[in-house]
C-alpha positions as CSV (number, residue, x, y, z in Angstrom):
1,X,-2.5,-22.3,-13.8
2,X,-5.1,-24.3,-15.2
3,X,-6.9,-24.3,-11.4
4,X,-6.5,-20.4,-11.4
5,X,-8.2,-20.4,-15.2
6,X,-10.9,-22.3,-13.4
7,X,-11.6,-20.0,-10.6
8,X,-12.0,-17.0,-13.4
9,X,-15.4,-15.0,-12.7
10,X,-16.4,-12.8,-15.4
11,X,-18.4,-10.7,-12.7
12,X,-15.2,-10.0,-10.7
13,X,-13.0,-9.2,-13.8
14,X,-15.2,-6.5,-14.7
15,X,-15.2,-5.5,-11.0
16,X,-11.6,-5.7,-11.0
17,X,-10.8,-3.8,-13.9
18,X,-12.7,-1.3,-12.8
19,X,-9.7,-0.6,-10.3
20,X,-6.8,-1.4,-12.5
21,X,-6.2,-4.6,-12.3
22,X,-6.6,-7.7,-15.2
23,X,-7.9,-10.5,-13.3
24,X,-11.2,-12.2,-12.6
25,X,-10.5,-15.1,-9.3
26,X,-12.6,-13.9,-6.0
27,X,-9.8,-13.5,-3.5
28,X,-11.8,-15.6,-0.8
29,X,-11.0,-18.2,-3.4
30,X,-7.6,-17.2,-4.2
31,X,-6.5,-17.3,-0.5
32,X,-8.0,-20.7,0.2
33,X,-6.0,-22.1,-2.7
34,X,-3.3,-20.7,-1.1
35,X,-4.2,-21.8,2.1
36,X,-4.3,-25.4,0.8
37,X,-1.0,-25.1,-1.3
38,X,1.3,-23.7,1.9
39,X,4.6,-21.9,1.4
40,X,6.4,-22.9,-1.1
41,X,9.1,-20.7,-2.3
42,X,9.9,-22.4,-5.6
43,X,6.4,-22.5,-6.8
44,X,6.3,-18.8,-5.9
45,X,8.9,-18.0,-8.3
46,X,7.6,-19.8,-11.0
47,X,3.9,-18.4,-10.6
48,X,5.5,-14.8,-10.6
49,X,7.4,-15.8,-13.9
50,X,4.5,-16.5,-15.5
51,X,3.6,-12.2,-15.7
52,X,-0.4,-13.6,-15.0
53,X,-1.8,-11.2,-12.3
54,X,-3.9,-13.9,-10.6
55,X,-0.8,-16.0,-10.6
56,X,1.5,-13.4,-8.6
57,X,-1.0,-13.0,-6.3
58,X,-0.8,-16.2,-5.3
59,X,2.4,-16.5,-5.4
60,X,2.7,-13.5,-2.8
61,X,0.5,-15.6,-0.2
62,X,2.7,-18.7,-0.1
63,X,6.1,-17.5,-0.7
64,X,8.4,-17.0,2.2
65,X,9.0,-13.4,2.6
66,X,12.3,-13.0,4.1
67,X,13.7,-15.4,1.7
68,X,13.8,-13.3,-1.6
69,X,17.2,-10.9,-2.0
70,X,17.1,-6.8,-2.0
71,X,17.7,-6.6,-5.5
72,X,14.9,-9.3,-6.1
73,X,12.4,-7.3,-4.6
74,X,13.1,-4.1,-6.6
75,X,13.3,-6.1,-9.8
76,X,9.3,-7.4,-8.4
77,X,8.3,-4.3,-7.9
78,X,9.3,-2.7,-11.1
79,X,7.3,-5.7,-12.7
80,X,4.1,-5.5,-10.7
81,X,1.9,-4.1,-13.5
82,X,-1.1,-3.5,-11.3
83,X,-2.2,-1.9,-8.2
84,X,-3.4,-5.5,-6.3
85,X,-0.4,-6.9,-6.7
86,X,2.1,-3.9,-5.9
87,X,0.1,-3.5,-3.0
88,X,0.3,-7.2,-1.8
89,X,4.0,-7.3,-3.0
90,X,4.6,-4.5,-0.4
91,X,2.4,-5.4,2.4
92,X,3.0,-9.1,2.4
93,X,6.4,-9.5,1.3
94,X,8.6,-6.4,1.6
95,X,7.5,-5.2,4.8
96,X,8.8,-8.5,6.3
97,X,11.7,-8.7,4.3
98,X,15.4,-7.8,6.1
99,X,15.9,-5.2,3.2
100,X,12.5,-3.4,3.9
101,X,14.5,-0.1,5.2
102,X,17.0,-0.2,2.6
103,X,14.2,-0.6,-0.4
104,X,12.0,2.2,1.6
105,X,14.4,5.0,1.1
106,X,15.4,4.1,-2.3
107,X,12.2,3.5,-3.5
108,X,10.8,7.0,-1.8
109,X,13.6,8.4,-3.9
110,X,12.7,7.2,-7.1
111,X,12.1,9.1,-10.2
112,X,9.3,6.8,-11.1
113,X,6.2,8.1,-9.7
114,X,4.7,4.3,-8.2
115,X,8.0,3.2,-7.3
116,X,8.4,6.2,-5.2
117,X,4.5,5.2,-4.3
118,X,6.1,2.3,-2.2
119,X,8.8,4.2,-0.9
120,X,5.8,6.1,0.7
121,X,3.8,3.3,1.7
122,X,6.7,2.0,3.8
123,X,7.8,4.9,5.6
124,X,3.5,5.5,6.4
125,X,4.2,2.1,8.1
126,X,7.4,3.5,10.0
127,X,5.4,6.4,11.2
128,X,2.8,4.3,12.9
129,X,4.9,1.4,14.0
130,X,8.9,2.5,14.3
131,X,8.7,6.6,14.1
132,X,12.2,7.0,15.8
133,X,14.7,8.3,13.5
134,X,11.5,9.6,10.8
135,X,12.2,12.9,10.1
136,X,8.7,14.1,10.5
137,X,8.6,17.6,9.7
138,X,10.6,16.9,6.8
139,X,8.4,14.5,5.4
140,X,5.4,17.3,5.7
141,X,8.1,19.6,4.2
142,X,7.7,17.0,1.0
143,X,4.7,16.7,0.9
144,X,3.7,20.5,1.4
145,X,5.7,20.7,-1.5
146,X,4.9,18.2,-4.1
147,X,1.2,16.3,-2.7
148,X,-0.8,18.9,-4.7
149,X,1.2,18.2,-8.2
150,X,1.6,14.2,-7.8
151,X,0.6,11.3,-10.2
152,X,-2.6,9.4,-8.6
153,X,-0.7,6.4,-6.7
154,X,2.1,8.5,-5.3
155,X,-0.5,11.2,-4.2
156,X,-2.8,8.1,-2.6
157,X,0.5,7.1,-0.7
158,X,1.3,10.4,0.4
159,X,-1.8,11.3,1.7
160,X,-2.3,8.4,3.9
161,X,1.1,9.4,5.0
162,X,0.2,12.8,6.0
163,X,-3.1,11.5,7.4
164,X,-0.9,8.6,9.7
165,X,1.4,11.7,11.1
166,X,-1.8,13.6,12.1
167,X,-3.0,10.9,13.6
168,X,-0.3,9.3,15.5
169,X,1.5,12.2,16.5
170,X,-0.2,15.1,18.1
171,X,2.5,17.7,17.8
172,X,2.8,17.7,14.1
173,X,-1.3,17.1,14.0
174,X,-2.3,21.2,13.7
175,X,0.6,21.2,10.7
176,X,-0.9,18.2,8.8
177,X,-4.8,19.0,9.1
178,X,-3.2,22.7,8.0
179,X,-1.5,21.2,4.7
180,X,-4.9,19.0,4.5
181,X,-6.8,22.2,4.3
182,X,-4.9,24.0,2.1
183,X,-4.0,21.4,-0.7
184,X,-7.8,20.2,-0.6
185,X,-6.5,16.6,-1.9
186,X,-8.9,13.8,-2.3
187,X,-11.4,16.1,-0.4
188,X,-14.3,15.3,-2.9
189,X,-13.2,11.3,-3.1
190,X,-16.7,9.7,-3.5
191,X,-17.1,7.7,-0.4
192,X,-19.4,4.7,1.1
193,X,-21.6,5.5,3.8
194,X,-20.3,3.9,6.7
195,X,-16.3,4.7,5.4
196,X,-14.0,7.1,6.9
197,X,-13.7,9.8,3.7
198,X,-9.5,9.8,3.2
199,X,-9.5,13.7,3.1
200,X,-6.7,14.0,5.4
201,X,-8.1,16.3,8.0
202,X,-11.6,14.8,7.9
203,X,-9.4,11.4,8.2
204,X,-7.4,12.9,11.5
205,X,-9.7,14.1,12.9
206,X,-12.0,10.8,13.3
207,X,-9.4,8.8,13.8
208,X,-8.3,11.1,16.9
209,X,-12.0,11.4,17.9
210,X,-12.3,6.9,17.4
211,X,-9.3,6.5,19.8
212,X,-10.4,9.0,22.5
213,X,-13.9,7.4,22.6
214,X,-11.8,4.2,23.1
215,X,-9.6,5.1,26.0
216,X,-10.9,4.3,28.9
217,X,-11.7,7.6,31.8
């Protein structure tokens, strides 16, 4: 803890805070810590207990993923107070974890709108990686439905999850650029030059047009 106090940048909390989250150690640094400490499940534990943001982190880069319990994971999740470290907790840790299916479908079911945000983040991973057995129209069904209306996180997640079904399959692609069009979500997001905007038919449709260019004649 007292090396993490050390690594504090005043610079990067403000930066930081800007997007939610209370914590001021440059990543670079944060992973080479980690990269020096190796995985170490206990010490994982006992960072997470400590309810310090920077700590958690941390403690998501050297625990062992597949090692924590179902019910463990949704108690993390519930806890993860800000957007770095739910999204860490998901990506690094759940999505390698045995339970991962289990905790997708009843997160996506959850009455809590950034609870339900992972739920959505997890099955956006299905539908790129392991679509078999997705329901896909009913997931544009959903999120026809209730996109438009959603809190900020759980509209983020299911966006990029309409955006990943456009792009990965080309028989529900018309139908998602269609809801895209219509809900207008995110369409006036402020966006770097350079950056792919995440307005869900503008997001398809380069996407489509990046891995075209890419195949060879």
């Amino acid at each position: 803890m007292a090396e993490l106090a050390g690594l504090e940048d005043p610079k990067a909390r403000a930066v930081n805070e800007k997007h939610g989250d209370d914590h001021g150690v440059n990543l670079s640094k944060l992973r080479a810590l980690a990269k020096r400490l190796k995985t170490q499940q206990e010490l994982a534990r006992r960072l997470w207990e400590t309810d310090d943001t920077a700590a958690r982190l941390l403690a998501l880069l050297i625990c062992r993923p597949k090692a924590f319990e179902r019910d463990e994971l949704d108690v993390m999740l519930r806890e993860a107070r800000t957007p770095k470290v739910h999204d860490w907790l998901v990506n690094y840790v759940v999505k390698k974890n045995p339970h991962c299916e289990e905790l997708r479908l009843t997160w996506s079911a959850d009455p809590d709108p950034v609870v339900a945000s992972a739920g959505w983040a997890l099955t956006t991973e299905r539908v790129a990686k392991k679509p078999e057995d997705l329901d896909l129209e009913g997931l544009l069904d959903v999120i026809e439905a209730e996109m438009k209306d959603a809190p900020d996180r759980l509209q983020w997640a299911m966006n990029h999850c309409l955006a990943q079904i456009g792009i990965e399959h080309a028989e529900h692609r018309a139908r998602a650029i269609d809801i895209g069009e219509r809900l207008q979500v995110l369409k006036d997001y402020p966006t770097s030059p350079g950056c792919t905007s995440p307005f869900a038919p503008t997001w398809i449709t380069e996407m489509v047009r990046r891995q075209h260019d890419a195949t060879p004649a």
